[in-house]
Phi, psi and omega in degrees: 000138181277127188322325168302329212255006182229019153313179180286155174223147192292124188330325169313322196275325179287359185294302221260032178025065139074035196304297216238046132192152206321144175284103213326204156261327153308299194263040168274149196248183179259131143344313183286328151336283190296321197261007174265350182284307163280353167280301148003292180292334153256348143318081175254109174322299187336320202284324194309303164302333172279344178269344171281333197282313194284317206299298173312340244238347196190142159307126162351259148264170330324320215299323188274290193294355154295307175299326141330263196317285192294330195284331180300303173296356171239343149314295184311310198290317210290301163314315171288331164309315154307286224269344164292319183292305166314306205278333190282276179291312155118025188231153182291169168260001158283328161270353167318307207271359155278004155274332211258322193270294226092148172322313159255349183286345215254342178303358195252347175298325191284358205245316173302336173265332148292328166291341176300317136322271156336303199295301179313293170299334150314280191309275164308003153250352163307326178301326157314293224267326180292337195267310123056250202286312187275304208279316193236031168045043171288143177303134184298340172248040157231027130008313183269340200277296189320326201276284147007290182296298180310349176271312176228026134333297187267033171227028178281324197258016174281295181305295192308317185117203178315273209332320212262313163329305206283328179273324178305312185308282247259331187258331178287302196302301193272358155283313241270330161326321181281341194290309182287307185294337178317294191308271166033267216306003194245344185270334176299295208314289191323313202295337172120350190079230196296301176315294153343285155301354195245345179299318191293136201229131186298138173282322196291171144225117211185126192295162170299286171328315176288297165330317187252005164276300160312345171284347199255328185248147122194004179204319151016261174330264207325328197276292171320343183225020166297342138349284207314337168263339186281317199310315185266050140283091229278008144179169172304318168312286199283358160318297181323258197308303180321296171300313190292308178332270201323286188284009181250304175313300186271340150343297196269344153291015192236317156322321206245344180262338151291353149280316171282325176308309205285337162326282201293342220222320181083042166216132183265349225248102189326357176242349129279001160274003170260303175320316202264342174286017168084347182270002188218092154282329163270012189289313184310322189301326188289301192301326179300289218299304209278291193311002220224303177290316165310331191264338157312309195277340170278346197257321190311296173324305161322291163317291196290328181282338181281310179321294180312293198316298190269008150072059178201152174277000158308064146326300202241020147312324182269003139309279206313304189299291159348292182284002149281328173281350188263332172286338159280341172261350175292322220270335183283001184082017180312331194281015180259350180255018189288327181291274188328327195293307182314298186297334172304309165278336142278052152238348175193034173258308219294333176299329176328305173266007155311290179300317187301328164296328200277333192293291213293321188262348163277327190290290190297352212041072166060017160222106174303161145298187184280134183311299143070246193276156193307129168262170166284151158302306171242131148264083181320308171328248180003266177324272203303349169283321184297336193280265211293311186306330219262329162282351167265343163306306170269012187246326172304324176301299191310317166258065174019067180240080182088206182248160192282303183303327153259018147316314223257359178277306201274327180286318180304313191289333184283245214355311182277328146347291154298321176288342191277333173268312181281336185194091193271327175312339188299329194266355176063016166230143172293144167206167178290097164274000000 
C-alpha cells in the first residue's frame, strides 16, 4: 500500500466508508469488530434453502455433513484469500478489479456483483412477505405494502455504514446462534437422535458436484465482495480469521441447519420448524435478526460497486437506489427463481476473484500499485481469463464434470497466469512479473 492511499481522507469520504479509496489506518477496526459483522451477513434465511435443496439428496453421516464441510471450505478460503488482499491495500474488489480488469473493464465487475447483490436483496424481502403470508396468515394482498416496508426498513444501518452495521452485528449474531442451537437441540430429540438421523433414507436426487456447487453459490457473490467490510482490518491475519468465521462457520450453520430441518421436519425453512417445536415467537425474532444483518450488508455491497461504477463517492445515494430496483423485482416475482439463480452464481461470479488473485500475487507480487495512479481502459489478459475461465466453468456444469465453482477459479487464475507470462501487452500496463 502506498504512502497516498494511506493519508487521511477528507470526512466526506470516511460519512461514506471510503467508496472510491483504500481505508486509511485510522479507520481500521479490531477482529470483534469485523467478524460479527461478516458473520451477520452470512446468517441468512436464503442459505437455509439451499441447505433443504442439499440436505433430502444424501445420508446424513458421512455424506451430507462432508459435504457441508468442503463445500463451506471452499467458500471460506476463497473469501479469506479476498479478505487477505483486502486487509494488505485497504480496497474493496470492485477497485481491486481496475487493475485485474481496467479502468473501464473493471465496470462489468461492478455490475455482475451488484446485480446479483439486488437480486439477493429482491428475493429477500419477497421471503418477508412469504413467511408472513405463512406463519400469521397476513393477507397476500397485502404483500406489496410488507415487501414495500422491508425494502427499505433494512437499508437504514446500510446507508448510516459500518458503525450502525458493527453494533447491530455484535447484538443480533449471538441471540441468533442461540437461537439455532436452541431449535438443533429440539430437532435432534424429535429425529429420535443420532441413530435416528442415520435411519432416514435420502429422497432427493443430485450429484456430488451440483451439491457443493450450490453450497458455494449460495455466497459466492457475498464472499467476493466481504472486502467491502475486510478491507477496514487492522491486518491480514484477522482479515483471515474473521472471514473464514463468517464463510466457513456461519455459512455453514445455516447450510446445515436448513439441511438438517429439512431432514428432520421434510421443511428447511427453520422459522417454521420453530413454529410447529412450540416457539415461535422467537422463530420471528430469528428471522428478522438474520434478514435484517444480511440485508444491510447486501444494499452495502451494491452501494460500493455503483460508487465504483460511476466513479463518485455517494454511497448512499446507491442505497436508496438499489432498493428501489429490489423492490421492482421483488414486486416482479424473483422469489420463484432462486435454484437457477444459485446455480448461475457459482458458475460466474467465482472467476472474478480468480483472476484478481493471480494479478495480485503473480502480476503485482502482493503490492497493487497506487489506486491513483492511470490505469489502461482494459486489461484484456483479465477480460479474457474471465471470458474463458466462466465458460469452462459453465460446460463442466453441464456435463457434470468436477465443481464448478472451482472449476471456475482454478482456470480465471491459470489462464490469467499464463496470458501475463506469454503476452504482458494484453494487460496495457508495465508490471513486476
Amino acid at each position: 500500500m502506498s504512502q497516498h492511499q494511506l493519508v487521511s481522507e477528507p470526512s466526506t469520504a470516511a460519512t461514506e466508508d471510503y467508496p472510491l479509496q483504500a481505508v486509511p489506518t485510522s479507520a481500521r477496526r479490531s477482529l470483534i469488530s469485523m467478524a460479527p459483522i461478516l458473520v451477520g451477513f452470512t446468517l441468512y434465511s436464503g442459505t437455509l434453502f439451499a441447505g433443504g435443496l442439499v440436505g433430502p439428496a444424501f445420508r446424513f453421516w458421512p455424506d451430507l455433513v462432508t459435504l457441508i464441510v468442503v463445500g463451506n471450505l471452499i467458500l471460506g478460503g476463497y473469501a479469506a484469500a479476498l479478505g487477505y488482499i483486502s486487509a494488505k491495500t485497504g480496497l474493496t474488489t470492485v477497485l481491486m478489479a481496475r487493475f485485474s480488469f481496467g479502468n473501464i473493464g473493471s465496470r462489468w465487475v461492478d455490475f455482475i456483483l451488484g446485480f446479483t447483490q439486488i437480486g439477493w436483496y429482491a428475493w429477500g424481502s419477497a421471503l418477508m412477505a412469504q413467511l408472513l403470508n405463512q406463519v400469521v396468515g397476513l393477507p397476500e394482498s397485502w404483500n406489496w405494502l410488507v415487501i414495500l416496508f422491508f425494502t427499505f426498513a433494512f437499508c437504514v444501518t446500510a446507508y448510516i455504514g459500518y458503525t450502525a452495521m458493527d453494533w447491530l452485528s455484535r447484538i443480533a449474531v449471538p441471540a441468533m446462534v442461540i437461537l439455532i442451537g436452541w431449535s438443533l437441540s429440539i430437532a435432534l430429540q424429535d429425529a429420535g437422535g443420532f441413530s435416528g438421523l442415520q435411519a432416514i433414507e435420502p429422497t432427493g436426487e443430485l450429484t456430488i458436484g451440483a451439491a457443493i456447487t450450490i453450497i458455494v453459490g449460495t455466497f459466492v457473490s457475498g464472499g467476493t465482495q466481504a472486502t467491502n467490510w475486510s478491507r477496514f482490518a487492522k491486518s491480514g491475519k484477522a482479515a483471515v480469521v474473521g472471514t473464514l468465521l463468517a464463510f466457513f462457520l456461519g455459512n455453514g450453520l445455516l447450510i446445515f441447519s436448513g439441511a438438517f430441518c429439512a431432514l428432520v421436519y421434510g421443511n428447511e425453512d427453520i422459522v417454521l420448524v420453530m413454529a410447529q417445536q412450540g416457539i415461535l415467537t422467537w422463530g420471528l425474532l430469528l428471522f428478522f435478526l438474520n434478514m435484517w444483518t444480511t440485508q444491510d450488508n447486501t444494499i452495502y455491497a451494491f452501494s460500493v460497486a455503483g460508487a465504483n461504477m460511476f466513479r463518485t463517492s455517494k454511497r448512499t445515494l446507491f442505497v436508496l437506489g438499489g432498493a428501489a430496483i429490489a423492490l421492482v423485482l421483488a414486486w416482479g416475482g424473483i422469489y420463484a427463481l432462486l435454484v437457477p439463480y444459485l446455480i448461475l452464481l457459482g458458475t460466474f461470479i467465482p472467476p472474478i476473484g480468480g483472476v484478481i488473485m493471480a494479478d495480485f500475487w503473480l502480476r503485482w507480487r502482493s503490492r497493487f500499485p497506487d489506486l491513483y495512479d492511470p490505469q489502461p481502459a482494459f486489461n484484456w489478459a483479465g477480460i479474457l481469463a474471465y471470458i474463458v475461465a466462466s465458460a469452462i466453468a459453465f460446460i463442466t456444469g453441464l456435463i457434470s464434470l468436477g465443481i464448478v465453482p472451482i472449476n471456475g477459479i482454478v482456470a480465471a487464475f491459470v489462464i490469467y497466469a499464463l496470458l501475463v507470462r506469454v503476452a504482458p501487452e494484453l494487460t496495457g500496463t508495465h508490471a513486476r512479473y
